[in-house]
N, CA, C and O atoms as a GROMACS GRO file, in nm:
protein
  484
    1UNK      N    1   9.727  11.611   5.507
    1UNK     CA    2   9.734  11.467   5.519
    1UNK      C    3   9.844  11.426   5.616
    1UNK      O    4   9.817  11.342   5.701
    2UNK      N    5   9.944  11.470   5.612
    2UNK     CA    6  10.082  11.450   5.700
    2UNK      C    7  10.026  11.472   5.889
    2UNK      O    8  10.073  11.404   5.980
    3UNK      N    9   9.952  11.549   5.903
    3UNK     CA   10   9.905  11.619   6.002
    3UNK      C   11   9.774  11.513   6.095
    3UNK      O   12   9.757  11.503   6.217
    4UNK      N   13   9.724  11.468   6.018
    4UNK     CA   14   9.638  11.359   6.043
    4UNK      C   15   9.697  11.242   6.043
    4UNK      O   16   9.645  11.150   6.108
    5UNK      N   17   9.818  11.220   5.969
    5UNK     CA   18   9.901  11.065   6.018
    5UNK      C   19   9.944  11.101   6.167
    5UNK      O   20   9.908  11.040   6.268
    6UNK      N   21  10.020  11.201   6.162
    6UNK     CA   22  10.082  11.235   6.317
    6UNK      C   23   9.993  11.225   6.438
    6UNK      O   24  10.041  11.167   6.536
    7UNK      N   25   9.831  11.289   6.449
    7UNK     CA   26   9.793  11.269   6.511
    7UNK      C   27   9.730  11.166   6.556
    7UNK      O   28   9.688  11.163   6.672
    8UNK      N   29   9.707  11.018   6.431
    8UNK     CA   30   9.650  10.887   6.470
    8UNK      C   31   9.806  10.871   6.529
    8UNK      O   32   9.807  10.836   6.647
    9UNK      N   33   9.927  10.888   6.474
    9UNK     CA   34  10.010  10.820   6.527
    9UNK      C   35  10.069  10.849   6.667
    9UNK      O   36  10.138  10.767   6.727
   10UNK      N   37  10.038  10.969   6.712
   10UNK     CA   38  10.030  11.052   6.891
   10UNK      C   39   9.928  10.944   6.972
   10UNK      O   40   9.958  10.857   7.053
   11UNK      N   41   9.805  10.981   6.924
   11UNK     CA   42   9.667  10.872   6.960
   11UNK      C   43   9.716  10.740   7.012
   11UNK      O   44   9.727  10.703   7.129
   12UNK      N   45   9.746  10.673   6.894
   12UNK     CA   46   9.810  10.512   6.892
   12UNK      C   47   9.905  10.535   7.011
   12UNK      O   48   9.856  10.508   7.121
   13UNK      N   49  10.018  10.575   7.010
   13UNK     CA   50  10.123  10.568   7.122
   13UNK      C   51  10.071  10.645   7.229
   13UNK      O   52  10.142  10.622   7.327
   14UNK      N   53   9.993  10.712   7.253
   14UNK     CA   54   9.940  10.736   7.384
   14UNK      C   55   9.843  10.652   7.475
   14UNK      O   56   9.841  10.650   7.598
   15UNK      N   57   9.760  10.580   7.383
   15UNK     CA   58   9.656  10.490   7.440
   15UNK      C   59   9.781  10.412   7.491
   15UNK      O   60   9.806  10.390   7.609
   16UNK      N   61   9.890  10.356   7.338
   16UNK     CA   62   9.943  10.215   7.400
   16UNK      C   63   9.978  10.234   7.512
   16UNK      O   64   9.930  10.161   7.600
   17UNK      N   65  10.105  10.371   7.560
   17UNK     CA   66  10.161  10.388   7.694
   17UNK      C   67  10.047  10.375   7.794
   17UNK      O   68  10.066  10.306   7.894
   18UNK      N   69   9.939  10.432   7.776
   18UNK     CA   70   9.870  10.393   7.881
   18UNK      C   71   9.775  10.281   7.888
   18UNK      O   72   9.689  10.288   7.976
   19UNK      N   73   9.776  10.195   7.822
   19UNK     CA   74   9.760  10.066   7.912
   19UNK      C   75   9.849   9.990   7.913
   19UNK      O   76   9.830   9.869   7.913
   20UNK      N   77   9.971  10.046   7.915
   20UNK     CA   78  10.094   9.945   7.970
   20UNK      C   79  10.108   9.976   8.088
   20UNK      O   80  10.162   9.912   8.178
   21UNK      N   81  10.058  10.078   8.091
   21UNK     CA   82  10.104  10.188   8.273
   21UNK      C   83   9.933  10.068   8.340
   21UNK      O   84   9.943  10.034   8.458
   22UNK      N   85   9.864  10.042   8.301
   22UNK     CA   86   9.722   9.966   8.337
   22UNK      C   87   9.829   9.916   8.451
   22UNK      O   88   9.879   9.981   8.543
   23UNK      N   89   9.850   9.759   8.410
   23UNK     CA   90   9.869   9.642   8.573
   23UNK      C   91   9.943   9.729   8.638
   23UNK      O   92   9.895   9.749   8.749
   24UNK      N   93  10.070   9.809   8.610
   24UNK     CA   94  10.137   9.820   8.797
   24UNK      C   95  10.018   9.921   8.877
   24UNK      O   96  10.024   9.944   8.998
   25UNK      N   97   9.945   9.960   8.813
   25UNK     CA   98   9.855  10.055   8.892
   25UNK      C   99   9.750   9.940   8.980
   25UNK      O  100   9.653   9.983   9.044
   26UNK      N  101   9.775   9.821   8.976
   26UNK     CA  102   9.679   9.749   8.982
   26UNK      C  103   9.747   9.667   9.042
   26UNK      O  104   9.673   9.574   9.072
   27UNK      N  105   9.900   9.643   9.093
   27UNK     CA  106   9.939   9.575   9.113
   27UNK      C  107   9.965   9.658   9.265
   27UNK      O  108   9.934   9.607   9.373
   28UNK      N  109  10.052   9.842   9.244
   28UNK     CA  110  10.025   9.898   9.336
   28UNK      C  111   9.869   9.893   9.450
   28UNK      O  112   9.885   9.915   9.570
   29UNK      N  113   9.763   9.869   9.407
   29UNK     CA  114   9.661   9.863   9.480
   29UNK      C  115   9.625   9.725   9.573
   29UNK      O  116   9.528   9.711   9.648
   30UNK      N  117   9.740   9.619   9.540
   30UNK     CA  118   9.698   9.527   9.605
   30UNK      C  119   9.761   9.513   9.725
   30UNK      O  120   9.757   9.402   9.779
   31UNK      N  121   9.831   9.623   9.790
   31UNK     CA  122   9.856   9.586   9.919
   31UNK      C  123   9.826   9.753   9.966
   31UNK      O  124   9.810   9.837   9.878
   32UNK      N  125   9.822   9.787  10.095
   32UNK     CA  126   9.713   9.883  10.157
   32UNK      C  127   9.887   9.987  10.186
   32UNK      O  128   9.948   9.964  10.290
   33UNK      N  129   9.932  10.073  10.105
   33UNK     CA  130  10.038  10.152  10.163
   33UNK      C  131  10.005  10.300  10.206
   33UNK      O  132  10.100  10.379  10.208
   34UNK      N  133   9.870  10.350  10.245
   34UNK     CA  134   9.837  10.512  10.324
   34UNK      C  135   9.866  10.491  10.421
   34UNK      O  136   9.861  10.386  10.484
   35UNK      N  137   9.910  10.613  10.455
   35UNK     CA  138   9.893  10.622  10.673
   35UNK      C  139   9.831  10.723  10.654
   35UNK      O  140   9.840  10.813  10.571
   36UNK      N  141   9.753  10.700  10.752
   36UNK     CA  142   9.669  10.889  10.777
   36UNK      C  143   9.726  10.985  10.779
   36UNK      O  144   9.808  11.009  10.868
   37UNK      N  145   9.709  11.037  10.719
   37UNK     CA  146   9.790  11.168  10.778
   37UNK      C  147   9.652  11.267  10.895
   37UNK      O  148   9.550  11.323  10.854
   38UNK      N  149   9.694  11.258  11.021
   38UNK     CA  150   9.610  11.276  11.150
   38UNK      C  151   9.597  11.408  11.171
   38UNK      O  152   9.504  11.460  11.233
   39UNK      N  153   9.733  11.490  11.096
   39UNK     CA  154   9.657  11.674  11.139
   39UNK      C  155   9.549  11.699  11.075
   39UNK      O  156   9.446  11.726  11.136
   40UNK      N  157   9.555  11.694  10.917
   40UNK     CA  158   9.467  11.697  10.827
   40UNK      C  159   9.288  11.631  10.847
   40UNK      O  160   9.181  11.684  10.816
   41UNK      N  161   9.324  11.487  10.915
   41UNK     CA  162   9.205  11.437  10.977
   41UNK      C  163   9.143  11.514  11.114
   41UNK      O  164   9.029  11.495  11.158
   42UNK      N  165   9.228  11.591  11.163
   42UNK     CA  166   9.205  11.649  11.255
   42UNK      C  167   9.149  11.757  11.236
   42UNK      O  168   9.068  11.788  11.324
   43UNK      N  169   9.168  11.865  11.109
   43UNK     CA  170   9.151  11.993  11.080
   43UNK      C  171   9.003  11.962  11.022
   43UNK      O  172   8.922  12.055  11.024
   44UNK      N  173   8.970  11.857  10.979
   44UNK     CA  174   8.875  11.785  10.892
   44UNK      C  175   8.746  11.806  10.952
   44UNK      O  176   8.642  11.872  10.941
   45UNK      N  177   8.802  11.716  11.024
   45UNK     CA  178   8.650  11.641  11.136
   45UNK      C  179   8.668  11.770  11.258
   45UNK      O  180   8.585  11.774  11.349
   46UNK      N  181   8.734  11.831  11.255
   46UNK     CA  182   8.704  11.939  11.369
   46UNK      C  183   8.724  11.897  11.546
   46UNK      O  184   8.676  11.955  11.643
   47UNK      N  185   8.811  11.782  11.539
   47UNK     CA  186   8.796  11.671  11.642
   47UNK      C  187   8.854  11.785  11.802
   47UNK      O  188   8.940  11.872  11.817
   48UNK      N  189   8.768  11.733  11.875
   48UNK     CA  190   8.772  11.822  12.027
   48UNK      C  191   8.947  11.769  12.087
   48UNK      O  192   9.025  11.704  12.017
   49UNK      N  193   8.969  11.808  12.202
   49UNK     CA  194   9.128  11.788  12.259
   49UNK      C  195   9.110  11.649  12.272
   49UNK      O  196   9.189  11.570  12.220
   50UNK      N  197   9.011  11.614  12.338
   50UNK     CA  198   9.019  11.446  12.422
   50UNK      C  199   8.982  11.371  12.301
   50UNK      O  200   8.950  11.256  12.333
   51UNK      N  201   8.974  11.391  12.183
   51UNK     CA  202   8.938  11.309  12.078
   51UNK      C  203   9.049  11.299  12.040
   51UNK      O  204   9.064  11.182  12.003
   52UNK      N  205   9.150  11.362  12.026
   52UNK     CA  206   9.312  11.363  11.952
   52UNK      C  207   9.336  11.214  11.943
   52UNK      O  208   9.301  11.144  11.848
   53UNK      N  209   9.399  11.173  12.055
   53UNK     CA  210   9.472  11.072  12.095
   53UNK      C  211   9.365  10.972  12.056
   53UNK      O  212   9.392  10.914  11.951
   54UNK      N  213   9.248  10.938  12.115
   54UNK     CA  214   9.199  10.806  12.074
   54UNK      C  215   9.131  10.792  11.900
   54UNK      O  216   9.083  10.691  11.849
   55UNK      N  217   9.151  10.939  11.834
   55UNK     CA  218   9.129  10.889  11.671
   55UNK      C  219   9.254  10.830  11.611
   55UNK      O  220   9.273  10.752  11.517
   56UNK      N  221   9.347  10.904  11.711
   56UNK     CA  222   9.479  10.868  11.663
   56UNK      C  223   9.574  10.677  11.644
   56UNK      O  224   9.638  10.630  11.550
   57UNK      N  225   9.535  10.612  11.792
   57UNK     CA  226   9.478  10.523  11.778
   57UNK      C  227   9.420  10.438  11.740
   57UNK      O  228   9.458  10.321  11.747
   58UNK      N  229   9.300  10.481  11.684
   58UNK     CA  230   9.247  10.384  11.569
   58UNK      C  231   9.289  10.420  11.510
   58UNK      O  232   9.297  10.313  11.449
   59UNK      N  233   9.361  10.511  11.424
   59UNK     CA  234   9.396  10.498  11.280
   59UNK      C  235   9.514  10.442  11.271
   59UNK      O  236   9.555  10.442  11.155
   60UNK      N  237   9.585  10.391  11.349
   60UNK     CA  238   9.724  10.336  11.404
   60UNK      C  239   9.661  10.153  11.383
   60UNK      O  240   9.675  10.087  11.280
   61UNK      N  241   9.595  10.108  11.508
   61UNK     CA  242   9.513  10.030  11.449
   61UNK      C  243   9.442   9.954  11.310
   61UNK      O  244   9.452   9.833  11.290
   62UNK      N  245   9.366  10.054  11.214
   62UNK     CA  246   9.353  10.041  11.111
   62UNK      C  247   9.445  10.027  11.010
   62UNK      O  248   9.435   9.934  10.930
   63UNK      N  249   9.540  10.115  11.003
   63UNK     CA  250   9.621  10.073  10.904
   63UNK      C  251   9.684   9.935  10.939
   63UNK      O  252   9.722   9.854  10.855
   64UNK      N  253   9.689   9.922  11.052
   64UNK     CA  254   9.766   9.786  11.095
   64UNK      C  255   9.713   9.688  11.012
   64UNK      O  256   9.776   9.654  10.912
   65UNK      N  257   9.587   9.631  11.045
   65UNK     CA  258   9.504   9.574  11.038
   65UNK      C  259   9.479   9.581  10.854
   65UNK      O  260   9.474   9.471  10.798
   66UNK      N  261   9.465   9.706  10.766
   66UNK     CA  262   9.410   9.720  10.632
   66UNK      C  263   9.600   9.616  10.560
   66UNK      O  264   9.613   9.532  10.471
   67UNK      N  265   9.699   9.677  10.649
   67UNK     CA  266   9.786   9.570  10.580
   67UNK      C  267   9.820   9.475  10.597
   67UNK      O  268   9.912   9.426  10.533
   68UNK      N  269   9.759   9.418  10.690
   68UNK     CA  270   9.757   9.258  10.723
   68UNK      C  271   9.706   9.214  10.657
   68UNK      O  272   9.744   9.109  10.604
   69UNK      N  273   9.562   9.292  10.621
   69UNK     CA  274   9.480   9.211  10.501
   69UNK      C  275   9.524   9.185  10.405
   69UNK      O  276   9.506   9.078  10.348
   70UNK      N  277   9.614   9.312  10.350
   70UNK     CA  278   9.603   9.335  10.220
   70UNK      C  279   9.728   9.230  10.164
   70UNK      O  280   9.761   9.214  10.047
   71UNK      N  281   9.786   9.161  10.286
   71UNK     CA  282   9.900   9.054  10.243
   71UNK      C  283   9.889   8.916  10.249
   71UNK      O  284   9.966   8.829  10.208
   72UNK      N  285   9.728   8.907  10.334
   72UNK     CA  286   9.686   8.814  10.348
   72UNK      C  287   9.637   8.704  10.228
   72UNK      O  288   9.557   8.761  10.155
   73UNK      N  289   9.664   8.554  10.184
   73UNK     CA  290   9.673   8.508  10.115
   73UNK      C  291   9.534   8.408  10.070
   73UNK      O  292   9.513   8.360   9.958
   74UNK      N  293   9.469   8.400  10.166
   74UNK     CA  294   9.297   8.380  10.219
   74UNK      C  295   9.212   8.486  10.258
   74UNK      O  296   9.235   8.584  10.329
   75UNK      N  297   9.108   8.447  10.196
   75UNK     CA  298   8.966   8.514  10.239
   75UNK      C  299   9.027   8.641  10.272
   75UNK      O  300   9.029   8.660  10.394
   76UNK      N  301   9.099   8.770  10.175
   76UNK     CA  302   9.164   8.891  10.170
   76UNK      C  303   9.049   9.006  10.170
   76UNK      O  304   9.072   9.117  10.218
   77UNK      N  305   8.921   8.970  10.110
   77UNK     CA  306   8.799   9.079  10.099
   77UNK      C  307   8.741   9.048  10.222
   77UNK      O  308   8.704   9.156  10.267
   78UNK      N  309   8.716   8.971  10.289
   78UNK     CA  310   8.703   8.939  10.388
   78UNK      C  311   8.766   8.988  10.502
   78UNK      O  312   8.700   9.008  10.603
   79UNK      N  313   8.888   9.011  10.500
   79UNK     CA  314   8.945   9.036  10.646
   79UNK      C  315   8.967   9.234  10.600
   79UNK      O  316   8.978   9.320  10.687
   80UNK      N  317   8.968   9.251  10.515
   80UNK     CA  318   8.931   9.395  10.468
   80UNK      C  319   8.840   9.463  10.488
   80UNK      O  320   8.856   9.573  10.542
   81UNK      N  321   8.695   9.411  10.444
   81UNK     CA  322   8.575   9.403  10.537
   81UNK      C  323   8.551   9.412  10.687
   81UNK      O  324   8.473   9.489  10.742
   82UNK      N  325   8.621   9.329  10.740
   82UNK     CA  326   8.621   9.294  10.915
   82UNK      C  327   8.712   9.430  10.920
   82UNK      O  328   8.644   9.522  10.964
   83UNK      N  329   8.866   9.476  10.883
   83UNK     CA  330   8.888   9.567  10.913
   83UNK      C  331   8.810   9.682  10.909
   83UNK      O  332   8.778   9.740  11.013
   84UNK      N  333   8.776   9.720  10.795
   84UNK     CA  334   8.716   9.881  10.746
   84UNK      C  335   8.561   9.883  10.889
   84UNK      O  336   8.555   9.944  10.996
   85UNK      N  337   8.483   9.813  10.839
   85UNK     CA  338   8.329   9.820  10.973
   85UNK      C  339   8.400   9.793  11.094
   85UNK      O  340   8.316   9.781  11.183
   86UNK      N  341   8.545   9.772  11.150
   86UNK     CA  342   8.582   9.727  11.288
   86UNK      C  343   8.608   9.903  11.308
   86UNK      O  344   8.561   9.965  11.403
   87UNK      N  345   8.688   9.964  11.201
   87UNK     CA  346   8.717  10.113  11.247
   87UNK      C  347   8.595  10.187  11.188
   87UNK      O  348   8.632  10.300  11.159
   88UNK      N  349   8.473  10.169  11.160
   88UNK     CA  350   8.378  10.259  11.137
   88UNK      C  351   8.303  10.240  11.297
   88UNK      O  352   8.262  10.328  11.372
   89UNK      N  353   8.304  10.116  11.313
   89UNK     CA  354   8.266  10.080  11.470
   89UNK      C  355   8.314  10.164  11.550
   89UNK      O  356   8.227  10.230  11.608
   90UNK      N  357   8.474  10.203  11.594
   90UNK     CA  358   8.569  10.251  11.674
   90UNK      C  359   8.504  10.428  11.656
   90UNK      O  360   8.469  10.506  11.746
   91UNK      N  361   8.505  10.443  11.544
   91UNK     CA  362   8.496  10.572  11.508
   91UNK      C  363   8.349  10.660  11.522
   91UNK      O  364   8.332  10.781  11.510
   92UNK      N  365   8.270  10.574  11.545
   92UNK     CA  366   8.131  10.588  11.557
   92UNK      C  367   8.175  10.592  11.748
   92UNK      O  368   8.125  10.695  11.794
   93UNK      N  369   8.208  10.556  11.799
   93UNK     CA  370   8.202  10.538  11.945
   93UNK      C  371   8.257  10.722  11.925
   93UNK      O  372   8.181  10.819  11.928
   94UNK      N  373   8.333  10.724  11.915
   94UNK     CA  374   8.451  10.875  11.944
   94UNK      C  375   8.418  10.960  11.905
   94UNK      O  376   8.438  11.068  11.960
   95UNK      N  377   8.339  10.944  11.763
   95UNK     CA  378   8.291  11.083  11.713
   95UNK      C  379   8.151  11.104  11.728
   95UNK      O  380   8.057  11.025  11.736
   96UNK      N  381   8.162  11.291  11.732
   96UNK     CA  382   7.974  11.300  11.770
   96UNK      C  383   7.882  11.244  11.572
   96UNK      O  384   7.926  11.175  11.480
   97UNK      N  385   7.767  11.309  11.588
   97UNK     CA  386   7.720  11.267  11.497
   97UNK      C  387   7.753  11.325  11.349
   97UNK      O  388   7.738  11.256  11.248
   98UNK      N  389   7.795  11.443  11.348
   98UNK     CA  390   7.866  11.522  11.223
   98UNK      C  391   7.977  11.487  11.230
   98UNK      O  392   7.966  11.405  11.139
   99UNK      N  393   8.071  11.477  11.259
   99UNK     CA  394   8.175  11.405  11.271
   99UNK      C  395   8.178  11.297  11.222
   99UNK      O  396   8.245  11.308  11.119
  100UNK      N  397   8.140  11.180  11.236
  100UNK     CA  398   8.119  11.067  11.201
  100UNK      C  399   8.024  11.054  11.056
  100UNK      O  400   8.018  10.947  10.995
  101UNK      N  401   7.962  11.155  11.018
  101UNK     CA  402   7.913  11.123  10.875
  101UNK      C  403   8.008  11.178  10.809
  101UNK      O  404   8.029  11.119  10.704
  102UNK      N  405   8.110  11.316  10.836
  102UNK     CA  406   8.211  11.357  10.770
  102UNK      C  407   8.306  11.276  10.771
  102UNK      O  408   8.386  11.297  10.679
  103UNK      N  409   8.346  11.141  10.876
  103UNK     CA  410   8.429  11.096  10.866
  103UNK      C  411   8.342  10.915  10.725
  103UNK      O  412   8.419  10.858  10.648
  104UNK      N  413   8.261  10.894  10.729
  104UNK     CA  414   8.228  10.803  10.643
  104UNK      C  415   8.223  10.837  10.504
  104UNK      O  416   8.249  10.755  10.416
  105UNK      N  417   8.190  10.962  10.481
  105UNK     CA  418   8.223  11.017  10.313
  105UNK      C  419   8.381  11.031  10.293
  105UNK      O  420   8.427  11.012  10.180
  106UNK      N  421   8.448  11.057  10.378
  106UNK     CA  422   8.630  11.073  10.401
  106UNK      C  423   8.632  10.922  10.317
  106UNK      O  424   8.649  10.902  10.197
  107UNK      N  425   8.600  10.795  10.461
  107UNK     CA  426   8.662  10.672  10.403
  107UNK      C  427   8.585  10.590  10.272
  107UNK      O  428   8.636  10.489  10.226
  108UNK      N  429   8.498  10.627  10.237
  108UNK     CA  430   8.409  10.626  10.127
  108UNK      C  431   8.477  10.616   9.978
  108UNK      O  432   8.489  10.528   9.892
  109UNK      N  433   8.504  10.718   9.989
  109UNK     CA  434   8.606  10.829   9.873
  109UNK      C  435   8.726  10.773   9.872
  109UNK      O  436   8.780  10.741   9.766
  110UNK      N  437   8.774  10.757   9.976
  110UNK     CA  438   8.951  10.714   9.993
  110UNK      C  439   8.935  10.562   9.947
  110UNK      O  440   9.024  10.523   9.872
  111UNK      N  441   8.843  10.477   9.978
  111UNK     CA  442   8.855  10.319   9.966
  111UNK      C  443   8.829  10.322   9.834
  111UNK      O  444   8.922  10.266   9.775
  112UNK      N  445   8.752  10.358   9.765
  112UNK     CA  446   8.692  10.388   9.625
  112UNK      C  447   8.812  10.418   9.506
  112UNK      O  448   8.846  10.363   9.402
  113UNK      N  449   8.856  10.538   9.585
  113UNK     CA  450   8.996  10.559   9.538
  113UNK      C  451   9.106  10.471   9.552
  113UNK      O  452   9.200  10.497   9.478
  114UNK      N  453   9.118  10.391   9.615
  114UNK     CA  454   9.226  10.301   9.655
  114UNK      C  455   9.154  10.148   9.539
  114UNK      O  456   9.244  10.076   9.498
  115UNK      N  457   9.088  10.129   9.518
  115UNK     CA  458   9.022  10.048   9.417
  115UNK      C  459   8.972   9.904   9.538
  115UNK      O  460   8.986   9.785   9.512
  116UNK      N  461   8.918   9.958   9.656
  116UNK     CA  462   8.855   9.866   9.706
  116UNK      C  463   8.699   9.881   9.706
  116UNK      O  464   8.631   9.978   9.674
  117UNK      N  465   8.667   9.777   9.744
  117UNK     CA  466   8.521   9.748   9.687
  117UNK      C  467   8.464   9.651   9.807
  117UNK      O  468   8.508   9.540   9.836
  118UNK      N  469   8.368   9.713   9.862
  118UNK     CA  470   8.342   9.594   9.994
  118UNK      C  471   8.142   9.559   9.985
  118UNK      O  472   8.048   9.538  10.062
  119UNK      N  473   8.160   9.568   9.891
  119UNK     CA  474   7.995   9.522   9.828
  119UNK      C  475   8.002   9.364   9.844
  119UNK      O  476   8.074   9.285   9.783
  120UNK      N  477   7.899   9.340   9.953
  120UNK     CA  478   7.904   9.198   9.932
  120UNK      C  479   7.856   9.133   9.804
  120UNK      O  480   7.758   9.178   9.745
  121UNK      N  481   7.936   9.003   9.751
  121UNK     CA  482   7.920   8.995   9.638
  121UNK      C  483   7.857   8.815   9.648
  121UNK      O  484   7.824   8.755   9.546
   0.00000   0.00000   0.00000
């Protein structure tokens, strides 16, 4: 009996800690803080010499742009939107065609993970 109090009472204080830990995780997600990390994107996508510099670029770009949004005080899904399809645009120009589907499951996953959501609603 002692053994079964302890473990509702582990249970209880574990759920509670974690949804107290809930909002800052939620609070962390409302402004855009990744930078690419560009070797890794590089080792990724398999990107040729003359591709270096101009993926590099847009992703310089993009982040610019994902934290402008993300501080922006109007129409914020919106200019998030315009960012993310402005660098799928960029990125579609630069990369061949495997490339560019490896690079859309990349930002797929990562936005998903970041708790954005660009489903028009």
């Amino acid at each position: 009996m002692k053994r079964v109090g302890m473990v509702a009472m582990l249970a209880i204080g574990l759920s509670t800690s974690l949804m107290a830990q809930e909002p800052k995780v939620k609070e962390r997600n409302k402004e855009w803080f990744t930078t690419i990390n560009r070797t890794q994107l590089s080792k990724y996508l398999r990107l040729k010499s003359g591709q270096g510099e101009e993926v590099a670029a847009i992703c310089d770009y993009f982040e610019e742009q994902m934290r402008s949004a993300s501080r922006a005080r109007s129409r914020k899904a919106e200019r998030m939107r315009r960012a993310v399809y402005g660098n799928l645009k960029l990125m579609k120009r630069t990369l061949d065609e495997k490339q560019y589907s490896d690079y859309l499951r990349l930002m797929e996953t990562t936005l998903r993970n970041k708790g954005i959501d660009l489903a028009q609603r």
